[in-house]
N, CA, C and O atoms as a GROMACS GRO file, in nm:
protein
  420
    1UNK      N    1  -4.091   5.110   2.147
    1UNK     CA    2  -4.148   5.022   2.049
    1UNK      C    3  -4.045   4.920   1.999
    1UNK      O    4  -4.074   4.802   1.986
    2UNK      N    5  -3.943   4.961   1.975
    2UNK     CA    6  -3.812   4.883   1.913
    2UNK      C    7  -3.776   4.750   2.023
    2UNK      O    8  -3.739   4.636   1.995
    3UNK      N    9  -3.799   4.802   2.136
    3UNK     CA   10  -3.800   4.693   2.290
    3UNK      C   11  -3.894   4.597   2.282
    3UNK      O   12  -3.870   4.499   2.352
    4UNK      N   13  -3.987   4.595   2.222
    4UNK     CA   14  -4.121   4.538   2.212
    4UNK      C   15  -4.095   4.402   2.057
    4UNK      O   16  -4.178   4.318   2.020
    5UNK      N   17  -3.986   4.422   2.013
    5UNK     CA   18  -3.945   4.358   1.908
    5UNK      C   19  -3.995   4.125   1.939
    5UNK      O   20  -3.947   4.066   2.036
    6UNK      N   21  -4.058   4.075   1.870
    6UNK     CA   22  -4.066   3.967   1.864
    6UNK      C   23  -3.939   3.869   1.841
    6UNK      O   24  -3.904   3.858   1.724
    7UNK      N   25  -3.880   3.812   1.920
    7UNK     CA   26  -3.765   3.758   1.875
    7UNK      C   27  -3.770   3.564   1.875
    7UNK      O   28  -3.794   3.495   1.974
    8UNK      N   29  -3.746   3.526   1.773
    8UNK     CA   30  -3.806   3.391   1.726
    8UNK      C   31  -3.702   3.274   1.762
    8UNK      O   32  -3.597   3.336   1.776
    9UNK      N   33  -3.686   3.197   1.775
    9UNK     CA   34  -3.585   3.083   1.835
    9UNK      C   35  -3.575   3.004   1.703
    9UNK      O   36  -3.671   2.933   1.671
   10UNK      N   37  -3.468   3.011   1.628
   10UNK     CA   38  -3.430   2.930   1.554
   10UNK      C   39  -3.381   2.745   1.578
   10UNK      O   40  -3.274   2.718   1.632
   11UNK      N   41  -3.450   2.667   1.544
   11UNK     CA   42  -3.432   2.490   1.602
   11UNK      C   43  -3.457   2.397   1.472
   11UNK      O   44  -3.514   2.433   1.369
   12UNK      N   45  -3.402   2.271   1.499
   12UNK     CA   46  -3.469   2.181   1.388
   12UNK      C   47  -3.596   2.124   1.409
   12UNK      O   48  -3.626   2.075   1.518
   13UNK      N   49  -3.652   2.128   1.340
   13UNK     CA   50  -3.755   2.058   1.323
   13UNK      C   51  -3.794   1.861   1.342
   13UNK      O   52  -3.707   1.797   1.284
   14UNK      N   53  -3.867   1.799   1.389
   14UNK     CA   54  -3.862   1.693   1.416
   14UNK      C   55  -3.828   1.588   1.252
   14UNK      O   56  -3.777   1.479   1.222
   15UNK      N   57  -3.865   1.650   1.213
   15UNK     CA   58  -3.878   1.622   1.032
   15UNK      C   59  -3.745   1.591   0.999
   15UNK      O   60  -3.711   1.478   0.964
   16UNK      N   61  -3.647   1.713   1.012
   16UNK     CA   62  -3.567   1.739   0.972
   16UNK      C   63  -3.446   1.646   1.047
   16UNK      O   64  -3.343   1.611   0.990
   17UNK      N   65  -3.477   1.620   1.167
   17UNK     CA   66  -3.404   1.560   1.276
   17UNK      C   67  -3.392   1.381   1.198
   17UNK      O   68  -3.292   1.321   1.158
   18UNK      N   69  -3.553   1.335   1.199
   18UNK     CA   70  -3.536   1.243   1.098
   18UNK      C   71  -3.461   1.193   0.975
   18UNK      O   72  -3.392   1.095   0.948
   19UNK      N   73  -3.491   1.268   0.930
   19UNK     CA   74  -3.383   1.307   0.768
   19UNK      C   75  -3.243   1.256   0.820
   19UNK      O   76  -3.181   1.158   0.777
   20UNK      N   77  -3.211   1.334   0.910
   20UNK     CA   78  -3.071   1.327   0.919
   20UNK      C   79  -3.014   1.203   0.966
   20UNK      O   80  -2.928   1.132   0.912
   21UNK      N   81  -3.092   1.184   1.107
   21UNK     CA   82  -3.070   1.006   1.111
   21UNK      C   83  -3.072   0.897   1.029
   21UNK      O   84  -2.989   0.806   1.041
   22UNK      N   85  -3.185   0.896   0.923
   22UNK     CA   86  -3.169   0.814   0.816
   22UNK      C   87  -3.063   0.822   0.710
   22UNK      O   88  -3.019   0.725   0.648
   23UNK      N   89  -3.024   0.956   0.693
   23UNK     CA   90  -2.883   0.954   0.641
   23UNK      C   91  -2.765   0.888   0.671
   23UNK      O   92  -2.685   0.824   0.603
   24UNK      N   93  -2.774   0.925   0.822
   24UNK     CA   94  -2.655   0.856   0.886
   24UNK      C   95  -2.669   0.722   0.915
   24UNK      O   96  -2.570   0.662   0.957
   25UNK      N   97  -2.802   0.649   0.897
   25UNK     CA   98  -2.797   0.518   0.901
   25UNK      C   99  -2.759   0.425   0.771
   25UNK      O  100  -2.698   0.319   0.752
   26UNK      N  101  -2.814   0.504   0.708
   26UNK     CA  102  -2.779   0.452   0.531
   26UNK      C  103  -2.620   0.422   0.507
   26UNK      O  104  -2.559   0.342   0.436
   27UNK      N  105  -2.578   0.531   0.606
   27UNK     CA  106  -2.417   0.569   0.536
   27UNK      C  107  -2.333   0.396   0.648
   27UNK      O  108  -2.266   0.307   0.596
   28UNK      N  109  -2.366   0.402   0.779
   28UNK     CA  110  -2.373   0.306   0.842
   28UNK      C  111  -2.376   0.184   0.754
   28UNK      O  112  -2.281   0.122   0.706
   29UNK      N  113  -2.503   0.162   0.744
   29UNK     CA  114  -2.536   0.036   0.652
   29UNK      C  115  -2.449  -0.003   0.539
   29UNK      O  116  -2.417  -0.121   0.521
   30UNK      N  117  -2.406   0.106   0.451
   30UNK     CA  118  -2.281   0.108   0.343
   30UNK      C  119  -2.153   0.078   0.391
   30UNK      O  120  -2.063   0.046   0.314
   31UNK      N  121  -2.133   0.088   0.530
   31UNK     CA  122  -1.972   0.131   0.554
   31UNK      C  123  -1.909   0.000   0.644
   31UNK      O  124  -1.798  -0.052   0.634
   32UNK      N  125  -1.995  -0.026   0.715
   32UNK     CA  126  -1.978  -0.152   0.840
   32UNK      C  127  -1.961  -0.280   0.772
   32UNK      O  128  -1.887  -0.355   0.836
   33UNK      N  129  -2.021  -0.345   0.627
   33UNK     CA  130  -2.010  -0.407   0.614
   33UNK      C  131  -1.842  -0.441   0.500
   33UNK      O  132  -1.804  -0.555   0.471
   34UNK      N  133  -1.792  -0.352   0.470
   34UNK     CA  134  -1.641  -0.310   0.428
   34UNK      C  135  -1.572  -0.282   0.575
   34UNK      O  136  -1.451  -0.269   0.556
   35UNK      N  137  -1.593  -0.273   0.660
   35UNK     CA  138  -1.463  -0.258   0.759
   35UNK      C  139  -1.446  -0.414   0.813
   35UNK      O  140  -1.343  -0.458   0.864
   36UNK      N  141  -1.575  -0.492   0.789
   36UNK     CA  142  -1.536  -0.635   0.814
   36UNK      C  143  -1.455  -0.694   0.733
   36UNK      O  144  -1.359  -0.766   0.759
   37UNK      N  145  -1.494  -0.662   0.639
   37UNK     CA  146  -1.433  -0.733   0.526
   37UNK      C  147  -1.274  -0.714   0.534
   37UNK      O  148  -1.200  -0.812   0.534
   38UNK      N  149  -1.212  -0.551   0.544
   38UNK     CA  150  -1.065  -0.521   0.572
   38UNK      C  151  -1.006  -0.568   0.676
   38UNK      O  152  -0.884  -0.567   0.687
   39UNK      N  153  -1.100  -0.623   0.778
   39UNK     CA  154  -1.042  -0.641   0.939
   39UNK      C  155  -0.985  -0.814   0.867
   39UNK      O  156  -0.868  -0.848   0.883
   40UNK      N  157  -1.087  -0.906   0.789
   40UNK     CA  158  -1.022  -0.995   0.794
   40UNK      C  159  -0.911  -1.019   0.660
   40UNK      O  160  -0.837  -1.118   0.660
   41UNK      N  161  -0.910  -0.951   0.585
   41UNK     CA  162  -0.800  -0.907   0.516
   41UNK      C  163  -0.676  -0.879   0.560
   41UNK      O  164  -0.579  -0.942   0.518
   42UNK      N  165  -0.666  -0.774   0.656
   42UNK     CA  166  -0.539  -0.740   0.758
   42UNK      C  167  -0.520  -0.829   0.833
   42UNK      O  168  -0.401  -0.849   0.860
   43UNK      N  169  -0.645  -0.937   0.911
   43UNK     CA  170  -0.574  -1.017   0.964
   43UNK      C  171  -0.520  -1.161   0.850
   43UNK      O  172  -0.487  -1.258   0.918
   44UNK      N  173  -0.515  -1.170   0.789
   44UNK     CA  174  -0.489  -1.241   0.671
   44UNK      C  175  -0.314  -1.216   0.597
   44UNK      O  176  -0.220  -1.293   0.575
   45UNK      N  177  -0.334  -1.085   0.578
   45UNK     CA  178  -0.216  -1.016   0.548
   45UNK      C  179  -0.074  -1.019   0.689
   45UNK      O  180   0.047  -1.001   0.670
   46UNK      N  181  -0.144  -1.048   0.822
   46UNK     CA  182  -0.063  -1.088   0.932
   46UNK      C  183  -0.047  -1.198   0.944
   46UNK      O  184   0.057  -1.216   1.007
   47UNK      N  185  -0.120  -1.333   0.903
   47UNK     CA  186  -0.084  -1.429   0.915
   47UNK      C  187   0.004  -1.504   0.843
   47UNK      O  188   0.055  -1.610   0.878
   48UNK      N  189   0.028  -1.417   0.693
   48UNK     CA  190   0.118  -1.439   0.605
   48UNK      C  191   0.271  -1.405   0.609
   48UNK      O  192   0.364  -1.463   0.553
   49UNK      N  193   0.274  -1.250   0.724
   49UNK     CA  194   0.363  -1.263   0.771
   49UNK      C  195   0.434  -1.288   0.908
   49UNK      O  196   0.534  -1.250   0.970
   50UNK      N  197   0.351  -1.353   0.918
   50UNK     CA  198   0.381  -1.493   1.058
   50UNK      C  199   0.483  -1.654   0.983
   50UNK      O  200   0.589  -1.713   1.002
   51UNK      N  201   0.340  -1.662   0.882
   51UNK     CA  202   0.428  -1.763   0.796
   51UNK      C  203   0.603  -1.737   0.740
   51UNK      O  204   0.684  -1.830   0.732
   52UNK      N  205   0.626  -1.629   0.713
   52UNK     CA  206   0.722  -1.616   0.662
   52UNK      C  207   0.824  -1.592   0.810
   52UNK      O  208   0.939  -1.633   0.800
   53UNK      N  209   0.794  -1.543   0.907
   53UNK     CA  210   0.923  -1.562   1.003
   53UNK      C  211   0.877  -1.689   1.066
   53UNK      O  212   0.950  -1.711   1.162
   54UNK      N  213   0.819  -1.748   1.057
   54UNK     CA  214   0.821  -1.895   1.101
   54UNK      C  215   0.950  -1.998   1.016
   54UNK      O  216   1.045  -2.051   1.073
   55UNK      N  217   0.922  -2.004   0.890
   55UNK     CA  218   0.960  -2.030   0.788
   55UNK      C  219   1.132  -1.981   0.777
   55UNK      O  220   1.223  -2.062   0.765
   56UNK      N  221   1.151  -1.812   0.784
   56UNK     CA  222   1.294  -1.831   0.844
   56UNK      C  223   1.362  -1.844   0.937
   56UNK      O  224   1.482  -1.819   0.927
   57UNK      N  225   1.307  -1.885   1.051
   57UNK     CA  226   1.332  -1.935   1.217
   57UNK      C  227   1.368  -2.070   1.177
   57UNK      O  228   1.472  -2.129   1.209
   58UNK      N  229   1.280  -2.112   1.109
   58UNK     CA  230   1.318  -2.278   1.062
   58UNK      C  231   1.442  -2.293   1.000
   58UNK      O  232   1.528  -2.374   1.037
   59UNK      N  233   1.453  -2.210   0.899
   59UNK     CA  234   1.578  -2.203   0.830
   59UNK      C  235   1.726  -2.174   0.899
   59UNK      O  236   1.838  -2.215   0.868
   60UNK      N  237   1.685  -2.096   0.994
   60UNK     CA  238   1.798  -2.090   1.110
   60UNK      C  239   1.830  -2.198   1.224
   60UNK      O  240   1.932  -2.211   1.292
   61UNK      N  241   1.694  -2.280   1.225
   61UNK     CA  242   1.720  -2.354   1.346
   61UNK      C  243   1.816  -2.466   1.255
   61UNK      O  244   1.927  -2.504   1.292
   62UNK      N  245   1.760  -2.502   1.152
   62UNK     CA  246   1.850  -2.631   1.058
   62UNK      C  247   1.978  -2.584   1.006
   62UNK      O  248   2.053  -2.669   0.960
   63UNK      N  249   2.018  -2.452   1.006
   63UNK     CA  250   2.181  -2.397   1.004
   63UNK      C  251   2.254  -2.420   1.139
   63UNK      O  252   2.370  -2.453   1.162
   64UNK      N  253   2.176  -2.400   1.201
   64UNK     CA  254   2.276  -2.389   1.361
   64UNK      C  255   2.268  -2.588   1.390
   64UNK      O  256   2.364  -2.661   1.412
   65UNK      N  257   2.119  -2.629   1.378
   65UNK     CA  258   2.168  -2.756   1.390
   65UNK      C  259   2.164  -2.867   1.249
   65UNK      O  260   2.061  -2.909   1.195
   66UNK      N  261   2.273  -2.892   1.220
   66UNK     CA  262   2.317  -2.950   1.047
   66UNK      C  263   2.218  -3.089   1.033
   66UNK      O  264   2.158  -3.138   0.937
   67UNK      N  265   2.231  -3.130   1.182
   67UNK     CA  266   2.160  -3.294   1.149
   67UNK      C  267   2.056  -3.279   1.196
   67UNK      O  268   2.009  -3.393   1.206
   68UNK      N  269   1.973  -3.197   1.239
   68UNK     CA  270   1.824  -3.205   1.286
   68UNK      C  271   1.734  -3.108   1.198
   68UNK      O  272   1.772  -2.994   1.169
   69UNK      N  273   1.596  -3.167   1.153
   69UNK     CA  274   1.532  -3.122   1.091
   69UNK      C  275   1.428  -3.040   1.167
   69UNK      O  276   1.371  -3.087   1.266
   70UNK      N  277   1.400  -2.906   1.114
   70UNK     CA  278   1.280  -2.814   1.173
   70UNK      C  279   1.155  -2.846   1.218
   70UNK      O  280   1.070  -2.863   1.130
   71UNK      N  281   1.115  -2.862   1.361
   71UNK     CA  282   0.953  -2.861   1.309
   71UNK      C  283   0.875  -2.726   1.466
   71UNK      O  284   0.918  -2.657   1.559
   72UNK      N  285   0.784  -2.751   1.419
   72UNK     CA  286   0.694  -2.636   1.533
   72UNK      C  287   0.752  -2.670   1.672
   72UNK      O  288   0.813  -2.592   1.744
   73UNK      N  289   0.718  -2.814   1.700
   73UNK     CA  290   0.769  -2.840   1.811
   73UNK      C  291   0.897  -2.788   1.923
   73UNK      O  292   0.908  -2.740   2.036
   74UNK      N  293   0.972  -2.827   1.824
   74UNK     CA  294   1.110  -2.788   1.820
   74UNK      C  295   1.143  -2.651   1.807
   74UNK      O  296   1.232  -2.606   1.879
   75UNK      N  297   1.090  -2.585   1.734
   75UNK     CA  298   1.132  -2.429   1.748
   75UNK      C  299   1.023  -2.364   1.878
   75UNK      O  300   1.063  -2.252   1.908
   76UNK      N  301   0.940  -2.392   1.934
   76UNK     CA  302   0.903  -2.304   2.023
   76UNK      C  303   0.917  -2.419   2.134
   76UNK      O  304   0.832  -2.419   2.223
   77UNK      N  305   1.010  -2.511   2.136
   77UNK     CA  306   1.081  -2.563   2.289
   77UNK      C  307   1.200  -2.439   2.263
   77UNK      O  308   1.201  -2.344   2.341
   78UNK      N  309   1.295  -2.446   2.153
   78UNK     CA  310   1.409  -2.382   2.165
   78UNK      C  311   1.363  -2.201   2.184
   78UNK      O  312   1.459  -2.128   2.208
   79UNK      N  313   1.276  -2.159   2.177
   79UNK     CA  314   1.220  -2.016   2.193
   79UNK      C  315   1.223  -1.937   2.090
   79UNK      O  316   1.189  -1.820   2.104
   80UNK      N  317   1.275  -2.000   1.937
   80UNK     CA  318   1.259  -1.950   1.820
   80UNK      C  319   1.134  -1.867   1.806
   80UNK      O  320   1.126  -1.749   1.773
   81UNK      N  321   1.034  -1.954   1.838
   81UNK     CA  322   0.862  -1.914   1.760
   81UNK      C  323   0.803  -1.915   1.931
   81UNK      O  324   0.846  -1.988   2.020
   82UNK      N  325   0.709  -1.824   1.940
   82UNK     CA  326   0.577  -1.826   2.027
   82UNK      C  327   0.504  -1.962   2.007
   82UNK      O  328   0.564  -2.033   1.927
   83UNK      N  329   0.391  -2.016   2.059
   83UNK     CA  330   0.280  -2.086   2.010
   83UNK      C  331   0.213  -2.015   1.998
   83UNK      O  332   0.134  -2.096   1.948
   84UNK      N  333   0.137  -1.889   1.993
   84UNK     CA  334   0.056  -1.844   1.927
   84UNK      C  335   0.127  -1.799   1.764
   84UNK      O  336   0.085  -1.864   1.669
   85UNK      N  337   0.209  -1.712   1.743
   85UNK     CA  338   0.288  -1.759   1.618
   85UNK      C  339   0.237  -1.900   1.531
   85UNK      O  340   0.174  -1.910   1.425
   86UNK      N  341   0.309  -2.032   1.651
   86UNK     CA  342   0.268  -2.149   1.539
   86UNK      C  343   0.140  -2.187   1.517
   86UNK      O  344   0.105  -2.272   1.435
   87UNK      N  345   0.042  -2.099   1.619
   87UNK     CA  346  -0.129  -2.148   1.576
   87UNK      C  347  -0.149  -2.063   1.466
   87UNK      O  348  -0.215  -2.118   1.378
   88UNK      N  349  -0.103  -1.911   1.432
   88UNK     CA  350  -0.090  -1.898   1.320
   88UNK      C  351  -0.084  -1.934   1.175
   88UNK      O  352  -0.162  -1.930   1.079
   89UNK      N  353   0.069  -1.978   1.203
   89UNK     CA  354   0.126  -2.092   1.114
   89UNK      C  355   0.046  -2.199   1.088
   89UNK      O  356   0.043  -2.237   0.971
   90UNK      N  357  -0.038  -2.273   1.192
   90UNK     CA  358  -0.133  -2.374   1.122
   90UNK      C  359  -0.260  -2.291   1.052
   90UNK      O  360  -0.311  -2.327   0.946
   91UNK      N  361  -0.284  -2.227   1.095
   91UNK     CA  362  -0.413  -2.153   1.100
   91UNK      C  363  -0.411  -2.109   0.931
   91UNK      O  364  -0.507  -2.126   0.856
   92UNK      N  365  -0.293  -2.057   0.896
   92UNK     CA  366  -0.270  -1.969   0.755
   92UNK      C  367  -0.312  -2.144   0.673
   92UNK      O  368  -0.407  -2.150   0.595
   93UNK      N  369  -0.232  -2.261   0.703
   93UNK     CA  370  -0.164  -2.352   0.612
   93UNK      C  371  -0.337  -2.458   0.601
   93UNK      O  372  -0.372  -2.536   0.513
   94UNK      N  373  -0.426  -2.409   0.752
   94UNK     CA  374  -0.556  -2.463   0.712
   94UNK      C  375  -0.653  -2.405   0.638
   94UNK      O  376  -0.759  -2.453   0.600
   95UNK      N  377  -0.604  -2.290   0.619
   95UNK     CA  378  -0.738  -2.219   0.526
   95UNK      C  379  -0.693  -2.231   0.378
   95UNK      O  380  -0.758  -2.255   0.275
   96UNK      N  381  -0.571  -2.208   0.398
   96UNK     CA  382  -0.503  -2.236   0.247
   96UNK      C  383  -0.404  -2.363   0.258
   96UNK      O  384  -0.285  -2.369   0.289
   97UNK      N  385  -0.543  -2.511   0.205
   97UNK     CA  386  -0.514  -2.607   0.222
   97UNK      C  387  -0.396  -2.666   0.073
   97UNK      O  388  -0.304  -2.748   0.068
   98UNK      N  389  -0.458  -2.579  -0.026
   98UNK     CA  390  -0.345  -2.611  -0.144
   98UNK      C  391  -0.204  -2.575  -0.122
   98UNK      O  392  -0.128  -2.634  -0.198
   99UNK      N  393  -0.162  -2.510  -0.056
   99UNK     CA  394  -0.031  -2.459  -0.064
   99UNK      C  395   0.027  -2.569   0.059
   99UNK      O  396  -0.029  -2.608   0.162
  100UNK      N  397   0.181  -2.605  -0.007
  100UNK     CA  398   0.247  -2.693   0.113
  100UNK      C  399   0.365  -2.627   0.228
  100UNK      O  400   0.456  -2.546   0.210
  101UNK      N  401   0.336  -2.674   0.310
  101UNK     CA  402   0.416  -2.663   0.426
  101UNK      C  403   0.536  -2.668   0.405
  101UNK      O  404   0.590  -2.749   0.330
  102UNK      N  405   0.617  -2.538   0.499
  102UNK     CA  406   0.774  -2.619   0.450
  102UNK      C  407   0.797  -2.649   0.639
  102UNK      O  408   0.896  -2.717   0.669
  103UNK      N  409   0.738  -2.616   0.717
  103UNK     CA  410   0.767  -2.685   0.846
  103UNK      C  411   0.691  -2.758   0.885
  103UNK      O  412   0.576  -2.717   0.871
  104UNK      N  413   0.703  -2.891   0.949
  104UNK     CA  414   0.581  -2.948   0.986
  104UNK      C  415   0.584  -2.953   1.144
  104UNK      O  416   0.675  -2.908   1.213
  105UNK      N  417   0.467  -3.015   1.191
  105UNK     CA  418   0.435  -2.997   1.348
  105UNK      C  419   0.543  -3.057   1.412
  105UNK      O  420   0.548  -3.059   1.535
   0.00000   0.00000   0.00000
């Protein structure tokens, strides 16, 4: 008789399956639109410090040469700066049009 025992399959329910997806979409919906927001923050926070070794590359190129003045050009012929670096460098100085340049093109 004990052999004869009914044994039941424990599962979720379609209901329940629901539930849970809408949870996890909600949480989705809350979360995706803050990781954009940090992605362009960090890249923001990199372009600032792009500006600043641009800025002392410049400062080095006008020590080593006394009579010539810095510009983009000039530091990524001499291999100071990348050009992606100086698209940076413009890139930071076009979004933040109030603030002035201390190297120019």
């Amino acid at each position: 008789m004990t052999s004869l025992k009914k044994y039941t399959v424990k599962a979720f329910t379609l209901i329940e399956m629901l539930v849970v997806l809408l949870i996890i979409s909600v949480l989705l919906l809350l979360f995706v639109p803050n990781l954009t927001k940090q992605k362009d923050s960090v890249k923001e926070t990199g372009n600032a410090a792009v500006v600043k070794v641009v800025e002392s590359q410049a400062e080095l190129y006008e020590l080593n040469h006394t009579n010539d003045k810095a510009s983009l050009s000039k530091l990524i012929s001499e291999g100071n700066i990348t050009k992606k670096q100086a698209d940076s460098y413009r890139a930071y100085y076009a979004k933040n049009s109030g603030e002035t340049r201390a190297v120019a093109d």
